[in-house]
N, C-alpha and C positions, 0 to 999 in steps of 0.2 A: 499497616501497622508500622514498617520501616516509617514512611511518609512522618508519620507524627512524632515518631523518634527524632528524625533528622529536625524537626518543627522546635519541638522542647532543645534540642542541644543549640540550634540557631538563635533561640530565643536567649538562653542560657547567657551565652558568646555576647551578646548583646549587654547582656547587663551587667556580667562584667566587665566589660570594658565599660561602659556608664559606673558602676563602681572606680575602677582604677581611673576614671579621666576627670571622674569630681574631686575639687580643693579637700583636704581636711587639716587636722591642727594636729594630728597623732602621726600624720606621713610626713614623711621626707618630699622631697622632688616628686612631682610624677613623672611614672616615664611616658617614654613615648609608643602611644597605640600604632601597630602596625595593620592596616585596614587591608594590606596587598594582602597577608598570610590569611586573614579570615575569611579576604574574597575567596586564597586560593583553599581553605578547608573546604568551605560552602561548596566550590565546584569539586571538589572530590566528595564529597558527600554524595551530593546529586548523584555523580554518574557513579557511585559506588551500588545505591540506592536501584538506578534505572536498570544495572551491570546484572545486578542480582534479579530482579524483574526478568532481566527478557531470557535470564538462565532459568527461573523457573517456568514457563510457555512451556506448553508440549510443542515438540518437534514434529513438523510432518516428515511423514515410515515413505521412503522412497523404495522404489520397487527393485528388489534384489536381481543380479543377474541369472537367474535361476528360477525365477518365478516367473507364469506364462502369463504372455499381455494379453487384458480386454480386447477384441475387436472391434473398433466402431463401428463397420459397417458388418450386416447379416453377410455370412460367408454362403448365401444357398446358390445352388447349382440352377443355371437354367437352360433347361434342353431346349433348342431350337425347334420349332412345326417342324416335319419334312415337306417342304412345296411338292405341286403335282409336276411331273415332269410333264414337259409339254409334250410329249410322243406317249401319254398314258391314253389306252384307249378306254371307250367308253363299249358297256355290254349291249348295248341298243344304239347305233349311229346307223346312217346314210348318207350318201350324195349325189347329188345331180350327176349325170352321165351325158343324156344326151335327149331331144326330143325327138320320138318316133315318126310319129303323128302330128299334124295343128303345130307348128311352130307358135311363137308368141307374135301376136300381132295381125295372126291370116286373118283374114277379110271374112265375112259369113252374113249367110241372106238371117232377115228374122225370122225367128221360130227354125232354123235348122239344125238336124241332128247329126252327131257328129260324137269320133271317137279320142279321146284324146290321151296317148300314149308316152311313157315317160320309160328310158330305160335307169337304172336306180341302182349303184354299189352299195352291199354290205360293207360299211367301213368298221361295224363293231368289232364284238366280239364273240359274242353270242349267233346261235342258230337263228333265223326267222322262221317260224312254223306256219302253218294256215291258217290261227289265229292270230295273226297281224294282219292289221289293216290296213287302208290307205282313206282319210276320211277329210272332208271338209277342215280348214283353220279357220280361214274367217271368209270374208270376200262372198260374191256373187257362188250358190248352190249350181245354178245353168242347171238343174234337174238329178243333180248328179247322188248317188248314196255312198255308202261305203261299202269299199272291196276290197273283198279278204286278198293277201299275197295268194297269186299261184301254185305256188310251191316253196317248198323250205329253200329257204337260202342260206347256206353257210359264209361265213365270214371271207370276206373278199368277195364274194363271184356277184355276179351283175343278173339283172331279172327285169324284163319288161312287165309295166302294170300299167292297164288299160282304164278309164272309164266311160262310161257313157254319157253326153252329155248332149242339152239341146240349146242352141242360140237363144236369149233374151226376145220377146216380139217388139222392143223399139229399137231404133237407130241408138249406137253409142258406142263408149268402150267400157269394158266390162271383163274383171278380172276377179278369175277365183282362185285360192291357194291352196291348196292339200299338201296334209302330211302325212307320214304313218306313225299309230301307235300299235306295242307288243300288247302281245297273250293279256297283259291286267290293266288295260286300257290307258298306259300312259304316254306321250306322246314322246318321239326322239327325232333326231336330225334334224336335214334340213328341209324345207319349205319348196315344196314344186308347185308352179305358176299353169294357169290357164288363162292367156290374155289374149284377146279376142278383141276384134270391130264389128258391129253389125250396122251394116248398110240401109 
C-alpha cells in the first residue's frame, strides 16, 4: 500500500512539473524545473518506503542468557563391556603334564596292545568327580572307549588317566586325540595325543 502511495505522488510530481514546464499566455516566465530535488524526493521516498518495511519483519528472539541451550548431540551415557581378564579361570580346564606311558611317536608291531597313559593338571576351578571322562575328539579310536577320571580331582592337583588301546593291523601313522568332558557331557581343556607308528 506504501508502494502505490509512493507510485501516485511520483506520478503527481510528474505532471506537475509537465504543468509548470508547458508555455501559456496567462504565465509569466517559467521557472526553472529543478530535476536534482525530485531525483533526491524519489530517493527518500524509496528508502523511507523500504526503512518502514524492514521495521515492520518480525525479528528473530535470540536466546537469552538464562535460557538453557538445545544439545545437539544425545547426552547418553555409555558404559564400557568389562573385558575378561586374562588370568580369569575357567570352572572345567586342563593341561598337558607329562606322558606316562607310549610317548608320541613309539614305534608298535600291528595289532598290539598297549596302555597309554597321560598325567593331566586341574587348571579350573571346579572339582572333577567320577563322572568326567576322558573320551575320543576326533582321530584314529585304536579300540579305545571312554574312561571315567579315577578320582576327584580338586583344582590344581594332577591325576594320571590311562587308556587301553590296540595298534592299527596296517603299517602307518596313526594318531588319536582325547579329551575330557564333565558330569553334563561337555567337553573342556586341552587335547591329549596318541601318536603312534606301526611297522
Amino acid at each position: 500500500m506504501k508502494k502505490n502511495s509512493f507510485i501516485v505522488l511520483f506520478l503527481a510530481l510528474i505532471l506537475l512539473s509537465a504543468c509548470a514546464a508547458s508555455p501559456t499566455d496567462a504565465q509569466p516566465t517559467p521557472t526553472e524545473f529543478d530535476v536534482s530535488a525530485l531525483q533526491t524526493a524519489a530517493v527518500e521516498t524509496i528508502v523511507a518506503v523500504y526503512t518502514q518495511t524492514a521495521e515492520a519483519q518480525p525479528k528473530p528472539v535470540l536466546p537469552s542468557e538464562t535460557s538453557t541451550p538445545v544439545p545437539l548431540v544425545p547426552t547418553e551415557t555409555v558404559t564400557p563391556t568389562p573385558a575378561l581378564s586374562p588370568t580369569a579361570q575357567l570352572c572345567d580346564n586342563s593341561a598337558y603334564v607329562s606322558d606316562i606311558s607310549v610317548v608320541d611317536g613309539m614305534q608298535m608291531a600291528a595289532g598290539q596292545a598297549f596302555v597309554k597313559t597321560w598325567k593331566i593338571k586341574n587348571t579350573g576351578t571346579c572339582l572333577w568327580t567320577k563322572g568326567y571322562q576322558m573320551i575320543v575328539a576326533y582321530g584314529e579310536k585304536m579300540g579305545g572307549i571312554p574312561t571315567a577320571v579315577p578320582a576327584e580331582v580338586l583344582p590344581g592337583a594332577e591325576i594320571e588317566i590311562s587308556i587301553n588301546l590296540v595298534a592299527p593291523a596296517k603299517p602307518g601313522n596313526y594318531g588319536g586325540y582325547w579329551r575330557l568332558i564333565n558330569d553334563n557331557g561337555v567337553p573342556f581343556g586341552e587335547i591329549f595325543t596318541v601318536l603312534i607308528v606301526v611297522q
